[in-house]
FIDOGU-127334 format. One record per residue (C-alpha): residue in one letter; residue number from 1; y, z, x. Coordinates in steps of 0.25 Angstrom, whole numbers, plus 5000, padded with zeros to 4 digits. Layout:
REM FIDOGU-127334
+------+-----+------+------+------+
! code ! pos !    Y !    Z !    X !
+------+-----+------+------+------+
!    A ! NUM !    Y !    Z !    X !
...
+------+-----+------+------+------+
//
This chain:
REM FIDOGU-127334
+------+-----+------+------+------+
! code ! pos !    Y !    Z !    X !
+------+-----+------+------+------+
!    X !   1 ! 5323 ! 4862 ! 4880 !
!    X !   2 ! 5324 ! 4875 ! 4888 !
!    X !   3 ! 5314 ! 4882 ! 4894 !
!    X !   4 ! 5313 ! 4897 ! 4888 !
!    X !   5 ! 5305 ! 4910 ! 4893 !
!    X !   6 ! 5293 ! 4913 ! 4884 !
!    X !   7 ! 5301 ! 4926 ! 4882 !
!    X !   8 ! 5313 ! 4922 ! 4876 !
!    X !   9 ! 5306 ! 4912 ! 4867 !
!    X !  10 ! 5308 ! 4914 ! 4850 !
!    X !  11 ! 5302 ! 4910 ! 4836 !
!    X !  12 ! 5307 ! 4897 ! 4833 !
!    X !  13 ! 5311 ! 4890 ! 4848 !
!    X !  14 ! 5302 ! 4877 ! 4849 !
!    X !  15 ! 5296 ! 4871 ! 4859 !
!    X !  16 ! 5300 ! 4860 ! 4867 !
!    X !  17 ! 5287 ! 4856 ! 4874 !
!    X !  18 ! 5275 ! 4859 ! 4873 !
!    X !  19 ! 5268 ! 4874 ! 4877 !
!    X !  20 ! 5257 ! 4873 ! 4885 !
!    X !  21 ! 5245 ! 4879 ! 4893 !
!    X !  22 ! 5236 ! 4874 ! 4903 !
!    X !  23 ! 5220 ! 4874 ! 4904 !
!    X !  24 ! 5211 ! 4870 ! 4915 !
!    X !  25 ! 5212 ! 4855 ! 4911 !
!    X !  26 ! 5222 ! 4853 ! 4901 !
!    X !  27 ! 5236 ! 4856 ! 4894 !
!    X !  28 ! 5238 ! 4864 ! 4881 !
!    X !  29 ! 5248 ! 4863 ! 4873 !
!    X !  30 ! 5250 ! 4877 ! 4866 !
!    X !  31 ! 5264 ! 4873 ! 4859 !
!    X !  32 ! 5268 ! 4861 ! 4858 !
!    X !  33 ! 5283 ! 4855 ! 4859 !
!    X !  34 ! 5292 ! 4857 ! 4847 !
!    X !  35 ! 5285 ! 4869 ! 4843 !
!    X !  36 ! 5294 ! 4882 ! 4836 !
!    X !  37 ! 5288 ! 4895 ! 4842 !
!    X !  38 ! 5283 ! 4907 ! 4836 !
!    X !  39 ! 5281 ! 4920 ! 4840 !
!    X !  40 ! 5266 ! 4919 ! 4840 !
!    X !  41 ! 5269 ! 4905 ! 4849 !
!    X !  42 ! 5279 ! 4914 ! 4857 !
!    X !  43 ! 5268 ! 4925 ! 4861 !
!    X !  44 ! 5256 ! 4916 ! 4864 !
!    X !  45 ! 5266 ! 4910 ! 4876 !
!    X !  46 ! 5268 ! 4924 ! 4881 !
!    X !  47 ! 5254 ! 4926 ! 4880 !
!    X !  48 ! 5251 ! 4915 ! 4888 !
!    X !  49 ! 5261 ! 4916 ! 4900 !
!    X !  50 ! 5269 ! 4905 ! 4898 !
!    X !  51 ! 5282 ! 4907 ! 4905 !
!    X !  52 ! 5291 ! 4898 ! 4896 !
!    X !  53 ! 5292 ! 4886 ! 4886 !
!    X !  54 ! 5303 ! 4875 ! 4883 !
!    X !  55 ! 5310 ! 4878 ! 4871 !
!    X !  56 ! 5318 ! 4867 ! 4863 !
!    X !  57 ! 5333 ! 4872 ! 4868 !
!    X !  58 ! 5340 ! 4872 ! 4854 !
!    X !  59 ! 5343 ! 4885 ! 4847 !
!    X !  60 ! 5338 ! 4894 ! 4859 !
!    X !  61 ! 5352 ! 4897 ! 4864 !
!    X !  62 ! 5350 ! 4910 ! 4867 !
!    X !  63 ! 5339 ! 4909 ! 4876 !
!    X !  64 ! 5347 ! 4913 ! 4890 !
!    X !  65 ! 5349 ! 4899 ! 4899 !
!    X !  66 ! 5345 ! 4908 ! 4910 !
!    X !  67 ! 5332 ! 4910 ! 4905 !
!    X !  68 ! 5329 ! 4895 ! 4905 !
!    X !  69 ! 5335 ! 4891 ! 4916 !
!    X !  70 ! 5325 ! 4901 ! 4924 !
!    X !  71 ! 5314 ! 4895 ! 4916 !
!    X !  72 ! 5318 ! 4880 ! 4920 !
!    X !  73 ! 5318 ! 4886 ! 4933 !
!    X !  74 ! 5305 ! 4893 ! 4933 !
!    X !  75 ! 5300 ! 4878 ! 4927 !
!    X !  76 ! 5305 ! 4871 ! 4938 !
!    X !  77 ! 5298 ! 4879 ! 4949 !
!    X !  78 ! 5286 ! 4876 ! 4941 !
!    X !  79 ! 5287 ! 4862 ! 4942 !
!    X !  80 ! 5291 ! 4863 ! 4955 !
!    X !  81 ! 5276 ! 4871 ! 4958 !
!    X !  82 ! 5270 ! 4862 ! 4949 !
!    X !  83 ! 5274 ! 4849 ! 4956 !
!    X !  84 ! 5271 ! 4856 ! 4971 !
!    X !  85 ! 5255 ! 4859 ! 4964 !
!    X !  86 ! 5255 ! 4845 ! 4960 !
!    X !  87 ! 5257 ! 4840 ! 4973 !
!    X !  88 ! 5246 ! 4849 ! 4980 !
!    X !  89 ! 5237 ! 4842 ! 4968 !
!    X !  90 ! 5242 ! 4828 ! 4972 !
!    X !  91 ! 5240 ! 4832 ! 4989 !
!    X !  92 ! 5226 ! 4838 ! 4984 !
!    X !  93 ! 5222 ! 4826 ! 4976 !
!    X !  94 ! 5227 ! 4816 ! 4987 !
!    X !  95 ! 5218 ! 4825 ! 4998 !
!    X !  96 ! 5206 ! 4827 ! 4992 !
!    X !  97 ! 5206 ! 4812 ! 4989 !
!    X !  98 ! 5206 ! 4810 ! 5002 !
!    X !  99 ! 5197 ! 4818 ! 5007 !
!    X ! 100 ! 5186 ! 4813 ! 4996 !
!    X ! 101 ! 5188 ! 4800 ! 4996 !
!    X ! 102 ! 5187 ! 4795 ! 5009 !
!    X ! 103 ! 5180 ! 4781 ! 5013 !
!    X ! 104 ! 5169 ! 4788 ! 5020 !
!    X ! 105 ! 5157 ! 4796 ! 5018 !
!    X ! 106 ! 5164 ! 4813 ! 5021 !
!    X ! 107 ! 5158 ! 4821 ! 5030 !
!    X ! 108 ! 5167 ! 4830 ! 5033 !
!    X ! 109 ! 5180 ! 4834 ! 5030 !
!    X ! 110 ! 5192 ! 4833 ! 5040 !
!    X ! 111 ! 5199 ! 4845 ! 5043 !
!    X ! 112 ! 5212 ! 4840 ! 5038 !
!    X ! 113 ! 5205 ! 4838 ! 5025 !
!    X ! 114 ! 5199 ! 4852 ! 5025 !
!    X ! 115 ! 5215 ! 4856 ! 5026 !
!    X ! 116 ! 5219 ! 4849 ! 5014 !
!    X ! 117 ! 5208 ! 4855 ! 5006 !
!    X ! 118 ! 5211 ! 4869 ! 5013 !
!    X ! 119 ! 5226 ! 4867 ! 5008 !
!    X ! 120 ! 5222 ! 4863 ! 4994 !
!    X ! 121 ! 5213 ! 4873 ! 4989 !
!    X ! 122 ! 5226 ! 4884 ! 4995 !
!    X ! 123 ! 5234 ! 4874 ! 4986 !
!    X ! 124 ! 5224 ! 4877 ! 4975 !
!    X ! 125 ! 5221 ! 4892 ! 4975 !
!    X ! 126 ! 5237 ! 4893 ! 4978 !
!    X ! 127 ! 5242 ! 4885 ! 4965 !
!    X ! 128 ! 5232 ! 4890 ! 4955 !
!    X ! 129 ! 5234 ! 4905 ! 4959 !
!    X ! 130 ! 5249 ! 4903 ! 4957 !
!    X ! 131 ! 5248 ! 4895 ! 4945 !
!    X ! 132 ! 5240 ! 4899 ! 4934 !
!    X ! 133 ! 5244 ! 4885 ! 4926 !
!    X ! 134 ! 5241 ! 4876 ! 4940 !
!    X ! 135 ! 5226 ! 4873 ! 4938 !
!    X ! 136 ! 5229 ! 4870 ! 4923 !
!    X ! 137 ! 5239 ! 4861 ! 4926 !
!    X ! 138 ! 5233 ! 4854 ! 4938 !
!    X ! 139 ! 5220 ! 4852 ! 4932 !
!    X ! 140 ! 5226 ! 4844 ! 4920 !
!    X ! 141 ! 5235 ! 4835 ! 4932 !
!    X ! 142 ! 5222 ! 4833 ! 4939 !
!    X ! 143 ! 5212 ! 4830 ! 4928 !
!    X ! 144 ! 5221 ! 4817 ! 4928 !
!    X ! 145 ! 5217 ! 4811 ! 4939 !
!    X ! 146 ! 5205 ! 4802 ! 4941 !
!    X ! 147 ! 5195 ! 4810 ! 4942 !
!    X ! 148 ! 5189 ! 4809 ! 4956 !
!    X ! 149 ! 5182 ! 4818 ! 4963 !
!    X ! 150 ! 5192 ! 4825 ! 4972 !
!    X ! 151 ! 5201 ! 4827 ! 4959 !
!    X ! 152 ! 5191 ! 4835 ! 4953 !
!    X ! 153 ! 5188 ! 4843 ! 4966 !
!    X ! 154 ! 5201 ! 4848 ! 4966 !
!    X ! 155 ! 5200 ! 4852 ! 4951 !
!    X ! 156 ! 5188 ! 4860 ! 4952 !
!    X ! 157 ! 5195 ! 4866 ! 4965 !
!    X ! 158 ! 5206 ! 4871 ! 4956 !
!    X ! 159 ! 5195 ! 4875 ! 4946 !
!    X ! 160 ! 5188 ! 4882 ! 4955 !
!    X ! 161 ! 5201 ! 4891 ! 4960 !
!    X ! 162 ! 5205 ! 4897 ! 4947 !
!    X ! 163 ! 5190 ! 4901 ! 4945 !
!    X ! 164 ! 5190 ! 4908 ! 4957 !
!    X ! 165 ! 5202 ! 4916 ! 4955 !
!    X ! 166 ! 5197 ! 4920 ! 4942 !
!    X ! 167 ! 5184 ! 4924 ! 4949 !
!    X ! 168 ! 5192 ! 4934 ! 4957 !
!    X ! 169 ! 5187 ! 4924 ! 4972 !
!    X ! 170 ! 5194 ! 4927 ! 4984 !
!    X ! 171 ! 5205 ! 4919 ! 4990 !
!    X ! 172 ! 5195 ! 4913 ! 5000 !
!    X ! 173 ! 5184 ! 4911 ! 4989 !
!    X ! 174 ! 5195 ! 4903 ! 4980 !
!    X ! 175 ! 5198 ! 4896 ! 4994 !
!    X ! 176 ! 5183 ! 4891 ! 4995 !
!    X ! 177 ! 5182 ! 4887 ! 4980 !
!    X ! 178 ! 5194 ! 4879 ! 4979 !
!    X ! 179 ! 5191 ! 4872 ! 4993 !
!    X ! 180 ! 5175 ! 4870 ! 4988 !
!    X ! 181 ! 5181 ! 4865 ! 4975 !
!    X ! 182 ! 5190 ! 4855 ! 4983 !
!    X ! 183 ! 5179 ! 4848 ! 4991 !
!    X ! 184 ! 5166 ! 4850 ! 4980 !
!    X ! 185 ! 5164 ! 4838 ! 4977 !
!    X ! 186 ! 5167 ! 4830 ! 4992 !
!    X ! 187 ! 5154 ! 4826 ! 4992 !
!    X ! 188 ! 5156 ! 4816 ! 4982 !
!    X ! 189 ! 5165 ! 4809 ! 4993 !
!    X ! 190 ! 5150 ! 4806 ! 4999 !
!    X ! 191 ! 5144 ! 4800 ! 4986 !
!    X ! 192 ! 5146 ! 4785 ! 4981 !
!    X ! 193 ! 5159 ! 4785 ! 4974 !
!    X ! 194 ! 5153 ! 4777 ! 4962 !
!    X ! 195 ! 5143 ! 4788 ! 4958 !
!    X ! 196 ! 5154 ! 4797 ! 4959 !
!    X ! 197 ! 5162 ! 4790 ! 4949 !
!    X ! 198 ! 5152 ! 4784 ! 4940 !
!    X ! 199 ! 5156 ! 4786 ! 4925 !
!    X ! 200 ! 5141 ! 4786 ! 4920 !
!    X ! 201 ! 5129 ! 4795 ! 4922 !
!    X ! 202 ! 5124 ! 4796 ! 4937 !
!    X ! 203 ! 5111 ! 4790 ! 4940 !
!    X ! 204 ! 5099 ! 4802 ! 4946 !
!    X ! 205 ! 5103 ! 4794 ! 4959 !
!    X ! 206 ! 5119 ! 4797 ! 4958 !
!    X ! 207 ! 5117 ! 4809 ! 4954 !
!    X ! 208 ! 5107 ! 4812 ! 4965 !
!    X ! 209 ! 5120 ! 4806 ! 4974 !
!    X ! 210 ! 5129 ! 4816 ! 4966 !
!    X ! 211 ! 5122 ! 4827 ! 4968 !
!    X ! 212 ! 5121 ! 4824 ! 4984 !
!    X ! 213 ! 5139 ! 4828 ! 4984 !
!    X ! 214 ! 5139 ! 4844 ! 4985 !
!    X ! 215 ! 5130 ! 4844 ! 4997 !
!    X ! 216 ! 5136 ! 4832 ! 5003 !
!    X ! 217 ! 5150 ! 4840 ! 5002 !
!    X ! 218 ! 5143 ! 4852 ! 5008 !
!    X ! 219 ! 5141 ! 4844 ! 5019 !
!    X ! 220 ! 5155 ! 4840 ! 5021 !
!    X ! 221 ! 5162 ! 4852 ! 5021 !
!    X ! 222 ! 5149 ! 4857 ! 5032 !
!    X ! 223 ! 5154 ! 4848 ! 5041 !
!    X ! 224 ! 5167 ! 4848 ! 5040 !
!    X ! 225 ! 5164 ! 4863 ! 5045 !
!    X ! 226 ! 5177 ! 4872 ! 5038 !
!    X ! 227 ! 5170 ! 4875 ! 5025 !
!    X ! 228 ! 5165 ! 4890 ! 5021 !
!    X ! 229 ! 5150 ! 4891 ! 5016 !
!    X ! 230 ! 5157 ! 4895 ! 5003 !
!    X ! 231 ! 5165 ! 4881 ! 5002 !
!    X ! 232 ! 5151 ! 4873 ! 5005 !
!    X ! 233 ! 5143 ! 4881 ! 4996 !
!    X ! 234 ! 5153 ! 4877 ! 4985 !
!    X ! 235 ! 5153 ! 4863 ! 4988 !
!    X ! 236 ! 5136 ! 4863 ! 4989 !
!    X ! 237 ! 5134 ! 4871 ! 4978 !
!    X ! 238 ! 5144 ! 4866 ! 4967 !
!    X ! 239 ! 5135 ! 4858 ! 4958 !
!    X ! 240 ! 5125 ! 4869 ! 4957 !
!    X ! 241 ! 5123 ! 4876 ! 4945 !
!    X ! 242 ! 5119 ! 4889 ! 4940 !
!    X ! 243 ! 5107 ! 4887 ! 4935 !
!    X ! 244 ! 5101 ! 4880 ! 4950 !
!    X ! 245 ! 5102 ! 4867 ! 4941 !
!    X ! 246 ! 5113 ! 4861 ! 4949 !
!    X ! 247 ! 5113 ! 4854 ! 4964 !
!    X ! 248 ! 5112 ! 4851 ! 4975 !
!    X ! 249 ! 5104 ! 4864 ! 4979 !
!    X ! 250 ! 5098 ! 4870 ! 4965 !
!    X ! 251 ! 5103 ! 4883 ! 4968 !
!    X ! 252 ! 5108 ! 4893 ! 4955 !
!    X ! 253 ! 5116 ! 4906 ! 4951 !
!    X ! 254 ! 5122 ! 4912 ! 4962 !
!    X ! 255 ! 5116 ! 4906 ! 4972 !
!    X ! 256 ! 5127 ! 4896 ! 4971 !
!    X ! 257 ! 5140 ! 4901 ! 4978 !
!    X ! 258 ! 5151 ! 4906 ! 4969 !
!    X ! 259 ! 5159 ! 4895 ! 4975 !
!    X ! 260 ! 5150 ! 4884 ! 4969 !
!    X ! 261 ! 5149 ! 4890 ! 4955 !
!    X ! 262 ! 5162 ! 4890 ! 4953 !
!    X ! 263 ! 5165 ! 4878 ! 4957 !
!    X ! 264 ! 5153 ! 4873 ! 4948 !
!    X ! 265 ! 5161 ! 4876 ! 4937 !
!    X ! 266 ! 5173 ! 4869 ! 4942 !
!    X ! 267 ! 5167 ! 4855 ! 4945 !
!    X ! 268 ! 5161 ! 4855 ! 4931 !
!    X ! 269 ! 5172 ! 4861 ! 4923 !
!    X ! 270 ! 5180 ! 4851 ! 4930 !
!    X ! 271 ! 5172 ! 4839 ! 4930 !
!    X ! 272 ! 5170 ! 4842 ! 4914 !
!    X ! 273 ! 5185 ! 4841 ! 4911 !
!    X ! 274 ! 5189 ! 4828 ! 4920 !
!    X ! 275 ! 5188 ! 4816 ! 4916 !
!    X ! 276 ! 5177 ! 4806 ! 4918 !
!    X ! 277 ! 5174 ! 4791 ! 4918 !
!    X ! 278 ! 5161 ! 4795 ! 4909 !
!    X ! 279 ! 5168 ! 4806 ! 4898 !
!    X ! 280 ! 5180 ! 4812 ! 4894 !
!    X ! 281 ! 5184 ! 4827 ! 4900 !
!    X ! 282 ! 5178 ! 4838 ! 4893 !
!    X ! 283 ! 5188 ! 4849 ! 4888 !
!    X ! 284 ! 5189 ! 4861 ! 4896 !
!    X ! 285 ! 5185 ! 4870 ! 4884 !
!    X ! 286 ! 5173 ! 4860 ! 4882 !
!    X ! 287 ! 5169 ! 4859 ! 4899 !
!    X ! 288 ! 5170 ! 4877 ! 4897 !
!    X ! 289 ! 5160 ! 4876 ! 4886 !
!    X ! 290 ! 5152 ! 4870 ! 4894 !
!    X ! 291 ! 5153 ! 4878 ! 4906 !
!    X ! 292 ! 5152 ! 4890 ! 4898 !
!    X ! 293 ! 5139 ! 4884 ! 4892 !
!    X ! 294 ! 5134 ! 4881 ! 4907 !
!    X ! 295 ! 5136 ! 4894 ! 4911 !
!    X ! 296 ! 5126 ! 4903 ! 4919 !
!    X ! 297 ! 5118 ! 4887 ! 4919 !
!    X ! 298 ! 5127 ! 4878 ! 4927 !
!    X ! 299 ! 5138 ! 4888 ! 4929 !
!    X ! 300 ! 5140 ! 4904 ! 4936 !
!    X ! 301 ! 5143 ! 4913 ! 4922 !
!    X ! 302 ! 5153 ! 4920 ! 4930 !
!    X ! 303 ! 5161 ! 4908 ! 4937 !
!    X ! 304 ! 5160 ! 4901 ! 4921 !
!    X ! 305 ! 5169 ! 4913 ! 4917 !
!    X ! 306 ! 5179 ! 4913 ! 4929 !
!    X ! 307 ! 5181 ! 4899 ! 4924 !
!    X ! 308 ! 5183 ! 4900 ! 4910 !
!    X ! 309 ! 5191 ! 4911 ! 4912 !
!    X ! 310 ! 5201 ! 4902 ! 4922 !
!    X ! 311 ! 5201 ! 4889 ! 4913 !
!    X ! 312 ! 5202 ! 4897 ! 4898 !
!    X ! 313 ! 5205 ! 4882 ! 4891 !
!    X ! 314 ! 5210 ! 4891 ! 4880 !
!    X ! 315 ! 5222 ! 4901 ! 4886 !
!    X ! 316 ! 5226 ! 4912 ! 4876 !
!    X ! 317 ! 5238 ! 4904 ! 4867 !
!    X ! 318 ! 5231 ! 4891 ! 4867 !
!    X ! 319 ! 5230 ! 4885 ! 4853 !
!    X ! 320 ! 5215 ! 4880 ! 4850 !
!    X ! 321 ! 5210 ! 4874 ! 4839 !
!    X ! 322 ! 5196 ! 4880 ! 4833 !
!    X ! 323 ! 5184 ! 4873 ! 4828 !
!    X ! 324 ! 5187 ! 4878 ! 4813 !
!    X ! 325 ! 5200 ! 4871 ! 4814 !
!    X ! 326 ! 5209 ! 4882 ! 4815 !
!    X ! 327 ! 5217 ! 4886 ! 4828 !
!    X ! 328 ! 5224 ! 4895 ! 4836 !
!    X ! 329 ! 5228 ! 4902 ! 4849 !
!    X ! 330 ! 5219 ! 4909 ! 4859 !
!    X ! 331 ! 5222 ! 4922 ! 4860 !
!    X ! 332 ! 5212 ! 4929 ! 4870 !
!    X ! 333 ! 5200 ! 4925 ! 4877 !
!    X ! 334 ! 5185 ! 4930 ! 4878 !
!    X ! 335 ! 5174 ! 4927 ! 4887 !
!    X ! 336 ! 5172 ! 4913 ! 4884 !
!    X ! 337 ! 5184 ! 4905 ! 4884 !
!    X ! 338 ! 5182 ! 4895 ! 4875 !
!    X ! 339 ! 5181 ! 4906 ! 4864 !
!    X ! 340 ! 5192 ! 4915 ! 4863 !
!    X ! 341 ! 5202 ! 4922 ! 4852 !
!    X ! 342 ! 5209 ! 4914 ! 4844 !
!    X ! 343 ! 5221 ! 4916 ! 4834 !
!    X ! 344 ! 5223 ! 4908 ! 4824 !
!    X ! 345 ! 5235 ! 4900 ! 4820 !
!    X ! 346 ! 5241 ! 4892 ! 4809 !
!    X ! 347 ! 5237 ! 4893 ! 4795 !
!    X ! 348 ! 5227 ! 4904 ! 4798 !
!    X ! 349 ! 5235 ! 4913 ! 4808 !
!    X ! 350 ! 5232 ! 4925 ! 4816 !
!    X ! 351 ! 5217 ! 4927 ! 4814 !
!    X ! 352 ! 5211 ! 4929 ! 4826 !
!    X ! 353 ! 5196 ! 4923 ! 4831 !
!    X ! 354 ! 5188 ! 4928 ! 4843 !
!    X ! 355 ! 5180 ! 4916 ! 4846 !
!    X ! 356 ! 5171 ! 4923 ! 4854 !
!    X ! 357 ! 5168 ! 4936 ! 4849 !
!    X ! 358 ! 5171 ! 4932 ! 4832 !
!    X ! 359 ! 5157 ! 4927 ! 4827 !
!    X ! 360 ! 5164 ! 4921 ! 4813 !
!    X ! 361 ! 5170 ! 4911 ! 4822 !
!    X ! 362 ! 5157 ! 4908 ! 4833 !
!    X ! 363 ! 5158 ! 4892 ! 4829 !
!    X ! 364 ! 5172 ! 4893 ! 4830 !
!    X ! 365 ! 5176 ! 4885 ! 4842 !
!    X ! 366 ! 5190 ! 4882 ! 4848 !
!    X ! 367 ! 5190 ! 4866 ! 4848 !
!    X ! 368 ! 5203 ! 4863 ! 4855 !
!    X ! 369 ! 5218 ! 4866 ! 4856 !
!    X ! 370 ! 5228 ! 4867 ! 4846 !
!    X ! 371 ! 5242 ! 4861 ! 4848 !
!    X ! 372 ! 5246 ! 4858 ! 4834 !
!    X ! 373 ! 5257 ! 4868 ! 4829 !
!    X ! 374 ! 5252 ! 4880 ! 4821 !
!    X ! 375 ! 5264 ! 4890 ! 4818 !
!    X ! 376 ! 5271 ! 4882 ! 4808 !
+------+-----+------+------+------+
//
């Protein structure tokens, strides 16, 4: 195996492991393992940005050892970031399980765990600015885990930061997200545990308890007295919807703060794709639709787009399958995410089918990935 520059790939080297991208929730396998590249196959990794692929070594002599020993170089830093992100994750996850499950009704929050907070959501914003790959990748690591409360705080907290860079937010904006997406849902810490975890449907009564958690974490971040307006405001006003259907206050639109809206979508994009005692994860494409349905209801129209825009479970060169039984590779993107332009491949090569925009094709529909191989 040797590790070979995207650039100085040709027809005919195979593939040692798999090629693959990332979405919000999950791996995708573009090229699998053992694969002989084509030219087509060659251009979609350029087009994608992908740096470098493992290349079975036989009968690529003439590919310059210096080149691959820079890219087991630049590979090995990688992993060496990779591995220092994973151990803020763990050192996240270890904190906010402390701070949420303490054995005593919260009040307030301690000023060393208002530090630890602090330093996570810098370690947050910091490694999803500098790594487009790092929420991807996280996301999967984390969906793993048990999912209890904290856990899925910190996801919608990462969530939250990649819709506001694609919103344009300032740095101190981002800041109060990611730090109101950390602490959402701390007033869960003040409700009995067993409603929290029940796998059935919530009696008018639980829910009624359930319902009580954004105000009661409103109130802790009051009194713990280091909190902006905004960061309160995002925990209050989170379950809120657009449409003034939502709680705990009723109120609609843009009356609720930006902070909340975003975070709205978040928590339910999030909660949708984990895993539950009473039902199986929802895909991502499948939890979009429904968001995208939802939108200018539940959710703000122009936050909805922010995020599709940052969590596209279909990146250009993915191979999808299509509802008529053909598939292909996407090739660019239009409004809606879920439909864009395809190309087809295999038997019927090279004709091309604008999801959105072509009306012979309105009930076509992409159905899933593609990792069968269709250049032979």
């Amino acid at each position: 195996m040797i590790i070979v520059n995207v650039e100085k790939l040709r027809e005919g080297m195979q593939l040692s492991d798999n090629v693959c991208t990332t979405t919000a929730t999950e791996y995708k396998i573009l090229f699998k393992k053992g694969m002989f590249l084509s030219s087509m196959m060659i251009q979609m990794l350029k087009d994608m940005g992908i740096k470098s692929v493992k290349i079975v070594s036989g009968g690529i002599d003439d590919i310059e050892t210096a080149d691959a020993d820079n890219e087991k170089t630049t590979s090995a830093n990688a992993n060496d970031k990779k591995s220092r992100i994973n151990e803020r994750i763990s050192r996240a996850l270890a904190d906010l399980d402390e701070i949420f499950d303490c054995n005593e009704e919260i009040k307030e929050l301690s000023q060393a765990a208002i530090y630890k907070v602090d330093n996570m959501a810098d370690d947050i914003i910091n490694d999803i600015a500098s790594d487009t790959s790092f929420l991807g990748n996280q996301m999967i690591a984390l969906q793993n885990y048990d999912d209890y409360t904290y856990k899925h705080c910190l996801r919608v907290s990462m969530l939250a930061a990649s819709v506001a860079g694609e919103m344009g937010l300032k740095e101190n904006e981002t800041k109060d997200i990611v730090v109101a997406g950390l602490l959402h849902d701390i007033g869960k810490s003040n409700i009995d545990h067993d409603i929290i975890i029940k796998p059935g449907k919530l009696t008018d009564a639980e829910f009624a308890e359930i319902k009580r958690h954004p105000l009661i974490g409103y109130n802790i971040l009051k009194n713990s007295g280091t909190y902006s307006a905004n960061v309160m405001s995002g925990v209050l006003f989170h379950q809120e919807k657009y449409d003034g259907t939502g709680y705990p206050t009723g109120i609609g639109g843009e009356k609720i703060p930006l902070i909340a809206r975003i975070l709205t979508v978040c928590d339910v994009f999030d909660a949708l794709t984990s895993n539950r005692p009473y039902r199986k994860p929802w895909s991502v494409a499948e939890t979009e639709e429904y968001i995208l349905g939802g939108s200018g209801q539940h959710f703000d129209y122009e936050v909805t787009k922010a995020f599709m825009r940052a969590f596209n479970p279909y990146p250009i060169g993915t191979m999808v399958q299509l509802s008529d039984g053909r598939h292909g590779v996407v090739i660019k993107h239009s409004d809606n995410v879920l439909r864009p332009t395809v190309r087809i491949l295999g038997k019927f090569s090279g004709e091309e089918i604008d999801l959105m925009n072509d009306f012979r094709f309105l009930t076509t529909s992409i159905t899933g990935l593609y990792n069968g191989e269709v250049f032979a």
